[in-house]
C-alpha positions in Angstrom: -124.0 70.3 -23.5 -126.1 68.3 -21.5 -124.2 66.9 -18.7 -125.2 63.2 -19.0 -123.5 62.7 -22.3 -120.7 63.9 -21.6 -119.8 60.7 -18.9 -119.2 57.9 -21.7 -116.8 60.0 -23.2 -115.1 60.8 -20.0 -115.2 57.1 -19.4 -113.3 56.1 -22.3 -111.1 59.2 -21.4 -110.1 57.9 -18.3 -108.9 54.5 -19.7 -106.7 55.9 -22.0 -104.9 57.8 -19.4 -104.7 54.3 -17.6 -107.6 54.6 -15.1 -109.2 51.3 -14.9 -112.5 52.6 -13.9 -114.3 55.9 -13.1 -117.5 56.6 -11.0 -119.7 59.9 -10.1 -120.7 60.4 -6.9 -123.1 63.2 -5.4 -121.9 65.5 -2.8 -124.2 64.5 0.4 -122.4 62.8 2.9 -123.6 63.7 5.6 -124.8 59.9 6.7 -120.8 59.6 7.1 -120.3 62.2 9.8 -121.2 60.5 13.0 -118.9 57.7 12.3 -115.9 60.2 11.0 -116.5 61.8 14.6 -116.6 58.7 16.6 -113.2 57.6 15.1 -111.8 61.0 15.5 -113.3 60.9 19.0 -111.5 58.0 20.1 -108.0 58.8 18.9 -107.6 56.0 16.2 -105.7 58.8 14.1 -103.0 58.9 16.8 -100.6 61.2 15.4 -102.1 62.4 12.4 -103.3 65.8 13.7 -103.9 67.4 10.1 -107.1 64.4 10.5 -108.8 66.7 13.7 -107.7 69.9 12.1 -109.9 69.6 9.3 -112.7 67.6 11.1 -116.1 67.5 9.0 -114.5 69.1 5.9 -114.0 66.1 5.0 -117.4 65.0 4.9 -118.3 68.1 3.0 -116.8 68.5 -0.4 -118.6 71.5 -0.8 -116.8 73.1 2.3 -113.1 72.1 0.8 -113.9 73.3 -2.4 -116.7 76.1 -2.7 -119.1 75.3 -5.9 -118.5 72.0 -5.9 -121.6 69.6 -6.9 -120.5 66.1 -8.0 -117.1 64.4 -7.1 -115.7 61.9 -10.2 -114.1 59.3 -8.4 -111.2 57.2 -10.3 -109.7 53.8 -9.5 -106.2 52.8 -10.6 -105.2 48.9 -10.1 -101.5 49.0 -8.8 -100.7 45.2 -8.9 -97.3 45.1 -10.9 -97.5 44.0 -14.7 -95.0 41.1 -13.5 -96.6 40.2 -10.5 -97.1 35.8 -11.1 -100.2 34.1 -11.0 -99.3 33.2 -7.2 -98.7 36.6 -6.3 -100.1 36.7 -2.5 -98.6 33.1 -1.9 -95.0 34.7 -2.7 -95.7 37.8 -0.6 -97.0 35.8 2.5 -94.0 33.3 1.7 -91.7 36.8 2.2 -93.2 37.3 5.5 -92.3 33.8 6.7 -88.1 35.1 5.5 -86.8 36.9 8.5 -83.9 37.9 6.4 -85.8 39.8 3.8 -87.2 43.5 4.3 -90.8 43.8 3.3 -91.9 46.8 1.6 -95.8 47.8 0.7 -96.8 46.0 -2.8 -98.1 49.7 -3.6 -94.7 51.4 -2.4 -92.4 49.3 -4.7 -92.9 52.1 -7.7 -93.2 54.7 -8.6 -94.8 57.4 -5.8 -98.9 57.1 -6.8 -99.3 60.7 -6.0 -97.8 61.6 -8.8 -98.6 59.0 -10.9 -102.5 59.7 -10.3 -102.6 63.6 -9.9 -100.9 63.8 -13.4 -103.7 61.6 -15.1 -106.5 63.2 -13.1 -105.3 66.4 -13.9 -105.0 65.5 -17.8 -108.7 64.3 -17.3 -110.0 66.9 -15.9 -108.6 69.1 -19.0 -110.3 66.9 -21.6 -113.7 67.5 -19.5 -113.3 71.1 -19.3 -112.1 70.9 -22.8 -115.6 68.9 -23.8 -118.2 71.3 -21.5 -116.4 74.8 -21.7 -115.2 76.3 -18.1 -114.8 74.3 -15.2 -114.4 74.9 -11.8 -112.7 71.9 -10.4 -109.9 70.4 -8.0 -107.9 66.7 -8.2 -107.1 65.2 -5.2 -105.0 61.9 -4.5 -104.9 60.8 -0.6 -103.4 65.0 -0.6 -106.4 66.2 1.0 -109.3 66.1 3.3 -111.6 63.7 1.4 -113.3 60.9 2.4 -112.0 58.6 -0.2 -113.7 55.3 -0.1 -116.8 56.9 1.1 -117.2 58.7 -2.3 -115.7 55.6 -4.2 -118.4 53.3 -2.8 -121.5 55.9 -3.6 -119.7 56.6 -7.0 -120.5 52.5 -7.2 -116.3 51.3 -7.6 -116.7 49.0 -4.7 -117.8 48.6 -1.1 -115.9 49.4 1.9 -114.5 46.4 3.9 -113.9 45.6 7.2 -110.4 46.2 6.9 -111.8 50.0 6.1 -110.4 49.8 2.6 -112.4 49.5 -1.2 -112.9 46.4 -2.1 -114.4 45.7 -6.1 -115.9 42.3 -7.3 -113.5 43.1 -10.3 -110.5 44.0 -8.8 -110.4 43.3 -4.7 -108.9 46.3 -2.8 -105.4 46.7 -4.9 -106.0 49.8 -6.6 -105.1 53.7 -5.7 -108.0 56.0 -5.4 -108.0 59.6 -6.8 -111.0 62.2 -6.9 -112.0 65.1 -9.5 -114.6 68.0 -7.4 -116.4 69.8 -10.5 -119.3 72.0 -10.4 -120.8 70.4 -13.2 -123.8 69.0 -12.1 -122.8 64.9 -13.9 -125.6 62.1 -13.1 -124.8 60.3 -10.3 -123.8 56.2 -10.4 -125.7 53.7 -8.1 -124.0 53.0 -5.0 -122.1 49.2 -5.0 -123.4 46.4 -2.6 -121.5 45.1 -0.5 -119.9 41.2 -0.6 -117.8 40.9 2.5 -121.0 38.7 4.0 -119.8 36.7 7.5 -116.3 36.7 6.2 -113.5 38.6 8.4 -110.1 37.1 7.2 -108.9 40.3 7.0 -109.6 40.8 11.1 -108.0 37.5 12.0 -105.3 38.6 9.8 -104.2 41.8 11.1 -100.4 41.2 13.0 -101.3 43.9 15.7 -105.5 43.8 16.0 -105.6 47.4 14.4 -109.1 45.9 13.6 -110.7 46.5 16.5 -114.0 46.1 14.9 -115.7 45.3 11.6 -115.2 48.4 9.3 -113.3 50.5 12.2 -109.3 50.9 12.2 -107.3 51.5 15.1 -104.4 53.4 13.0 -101.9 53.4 16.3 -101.7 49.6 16.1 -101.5 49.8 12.4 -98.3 48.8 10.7 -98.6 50.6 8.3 -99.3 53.8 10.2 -96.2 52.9 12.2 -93.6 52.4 10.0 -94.9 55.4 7.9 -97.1 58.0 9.7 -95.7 57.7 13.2 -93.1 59.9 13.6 -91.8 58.5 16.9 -90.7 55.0 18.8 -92.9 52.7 18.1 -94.7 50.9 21.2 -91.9 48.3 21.9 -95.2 46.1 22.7 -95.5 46.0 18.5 -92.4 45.9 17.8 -92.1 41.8 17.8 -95.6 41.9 15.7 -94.2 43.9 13.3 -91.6 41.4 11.3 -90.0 42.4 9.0 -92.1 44.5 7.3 -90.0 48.0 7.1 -93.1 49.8 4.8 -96.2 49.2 5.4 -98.5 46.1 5.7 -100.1 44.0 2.7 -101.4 41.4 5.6 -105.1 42.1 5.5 -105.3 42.6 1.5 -103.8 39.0 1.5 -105.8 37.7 3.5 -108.9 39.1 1.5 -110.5 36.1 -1.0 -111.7 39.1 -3.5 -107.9 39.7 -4.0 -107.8 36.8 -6.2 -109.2 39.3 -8.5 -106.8 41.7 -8.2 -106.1 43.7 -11.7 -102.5 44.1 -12.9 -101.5 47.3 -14.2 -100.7 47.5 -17.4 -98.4 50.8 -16.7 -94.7 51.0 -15.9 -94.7 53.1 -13.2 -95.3 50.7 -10.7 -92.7 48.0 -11.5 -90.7 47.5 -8.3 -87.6 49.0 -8.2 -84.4 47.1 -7.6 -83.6 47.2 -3.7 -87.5 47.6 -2.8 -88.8 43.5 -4.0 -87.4 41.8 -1.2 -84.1 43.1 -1.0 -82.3 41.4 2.4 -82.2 43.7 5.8 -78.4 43.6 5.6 -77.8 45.3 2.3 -80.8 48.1 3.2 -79.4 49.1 6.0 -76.1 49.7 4.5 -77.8 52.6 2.3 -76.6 55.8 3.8 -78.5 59.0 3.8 -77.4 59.7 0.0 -77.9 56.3 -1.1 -81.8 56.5 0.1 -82.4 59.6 -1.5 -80.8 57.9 -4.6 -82.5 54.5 -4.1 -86.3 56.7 -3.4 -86.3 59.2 -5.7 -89.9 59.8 -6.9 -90.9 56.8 -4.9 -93.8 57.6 -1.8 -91.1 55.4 0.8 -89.1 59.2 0.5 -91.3 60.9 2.7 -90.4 59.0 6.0 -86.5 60.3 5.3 -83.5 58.3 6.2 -84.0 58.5 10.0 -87.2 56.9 10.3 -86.2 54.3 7.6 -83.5 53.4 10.1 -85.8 53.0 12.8 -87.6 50.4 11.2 -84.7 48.9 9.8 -83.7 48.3 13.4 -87.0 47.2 14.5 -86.9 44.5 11.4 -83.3 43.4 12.3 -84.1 42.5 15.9 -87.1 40.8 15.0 -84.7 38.7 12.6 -82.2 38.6 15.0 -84.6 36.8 17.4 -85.8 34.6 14.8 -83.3 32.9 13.5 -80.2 30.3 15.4 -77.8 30.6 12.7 -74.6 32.0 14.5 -73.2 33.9 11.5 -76.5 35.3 10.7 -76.7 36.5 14.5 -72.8 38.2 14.1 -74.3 39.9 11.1 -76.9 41.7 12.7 -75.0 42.6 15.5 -72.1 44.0 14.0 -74.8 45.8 11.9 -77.0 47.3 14.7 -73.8 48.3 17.0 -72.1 50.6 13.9 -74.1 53.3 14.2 -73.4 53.7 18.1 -73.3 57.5 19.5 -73.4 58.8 15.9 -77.5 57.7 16.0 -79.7 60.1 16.8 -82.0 59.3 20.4 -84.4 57.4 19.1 -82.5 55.2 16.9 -80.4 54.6 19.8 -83.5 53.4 21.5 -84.3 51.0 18.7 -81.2 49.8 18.2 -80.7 48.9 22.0 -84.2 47.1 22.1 -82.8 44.7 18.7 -79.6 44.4 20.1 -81.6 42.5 22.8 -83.2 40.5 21.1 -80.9 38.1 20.6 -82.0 34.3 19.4 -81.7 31.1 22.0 -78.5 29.6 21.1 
């Protein structure tokens, strides 16, 4: 079969399984490596070692998976079916609620990993079904790719200066996943870029992990801290942090292509009760079983209970600071001091720095 008419098929394919658009990209990145090794160089990873280990293998799909010669790139819009038409006015009004704990919009669901890898997967059966054998791999965030690199020369979008996709269709709220096949598809034009003089999402960012246009310093990141970062967070940050306890939706909100942000039209990423908004108070009375209850199959698993905490307690003094209501103030207290020599070290630490942070009277 000849390759190129196999891709409107495969297009139609992919939006039945609930991808909302799919792109082919070719396999040369190698324009990409200099500035992979420059952000590497610096150490804007921070603790993300596994992003050294594999170094340029990123860059060189045909290095992580041998035979490799065109990478179908798939976007999957994540905005909740119920989100309202003000959407990113309620979520910065959320921000302004000490009270509330803020979790990712993307987190809220169901874990995409396993949303997407299932639908890739399924895709790339129907391909392979279509053409015969088929060498391929699916990937979702699971591996060394360069995601948005290949979504913007597989012509989904551009990459902003926030580092992340952004589409004229659909702003930057989507999930990337890739399919590597060594089926040699025709490639799509690259997208253009629309960002222009605009850099909302720099003045945006809580903690200047933005250090420049299109380059992230992922150590100042929220969401890096309250997800990747496996240890106390820079007591510098912690004020800048809120009371976001997942993640960080600030410079997506800021972004004016996000007014075209796509709903999805699946289920799976509903929010679950607990995880829209839910008050500090009530989430930090899960327990470890109640978590694990509360998370299963969601992404916000993966820190565990103890780093949940941590932020938690980061969130709480923040609060705790913020607001000069007396019985609000006893709340959090009594809150923060239960755990007392039953936490491990660093909580301790945590909960000492918001048990400090007590508001004026």
């Amino acid at each position: 079969m000849d390759p190129g008419a196999i891709v409107a098929p495969l297009r139609q394919w992919a939006r039945e399984l609930g991808f909302s658009q799919i792109g082919i990209a070719d396999i040369d990145l190698a324009a990409a490596e200099p500035g992979l090794q420059a952000w590497l160089a610096a150490g804007f990873h921070g603790a993300m070692g596994y992003m050294a280990a594999h170094g340029l293998k990123r860059a060189r799909p045909a290095e992580l998976v041998p035979g490799t010669l065109r990478v179908i790139s798939a976007r999957m819009d994540y905005l909740p079916r119920t989100a309202p038409a003000g959407w990113s006015d309620e979520e910065a009004r959320a921000l302004r609620e000490p009270q509330r704990g803020v979790v990712s919009v993307y987190a809220r669901g169901r874990d995409y990993h396993k949303v997407l890898r299932a639908r890739l997967q399924a895709l790339a059966d129907r391909l392979a079904a279509a053409v015969g054998p088929l060498g391929h791999r699916v990937f979702t965030d699971s591996a060394p790719v360069l995601e948005v690199e290949l979504a913007t020369r597989a012509g989904l979008g551009w990459r902003g200066k926030h580092t992340l996709a952004l589409s004229r269709e659909a702003g930057s709220m989507f999930f990337l996943g890739e399919i590597y096949v060594d089926l040699a598809l025709p490639v799509d034009a690259p997208a253009a870029a629309h960002c222009g003089s605009c850099s909302a999402c720099i003045a945006a960012c809580p903690t200047q992990a933005i250090v420049a246009p299109y380059r992230l310093d992922a150590r100042r990141c929220i969401s890096y801290l309250t997800i990747e970062h496996p240890g106390p967070i820079d007591p510098a940050l912690r004020p800048l942090i809120g009371n976001r306890i997942y993640g960080c939706d600030d410079c997506q909100l800021a972004c004016p292509w996000n007014k075209y942000a796509q709903r999805s039209p699946l289920p799976d990423f509903d929010p679950r009760p607990g995880l829209d908004g839910a008050g500090l108070l009530a989430l930090w009375a899960w327990d470890e079983a109640e978590f694990l209850r509360r998370t299963e199959g969601s992404a916000i698993r993966r820190i565990g209970h103890a780093r949940w905490r941590r932020n938690l307690a980061v969130a709480l003094g923040n609060a705790w600071r913020e607001t000069g209501d007396p019985p609000i103030g006893q709340a959090l207290a009594a809150a923060l001091d239960a755990p007392g020599s039953a936490a491990d070290p660093m909580l301790q630490e945590h909960l000492a720095w918001a048990l400090a942070q007590r508001a004026p009277a």
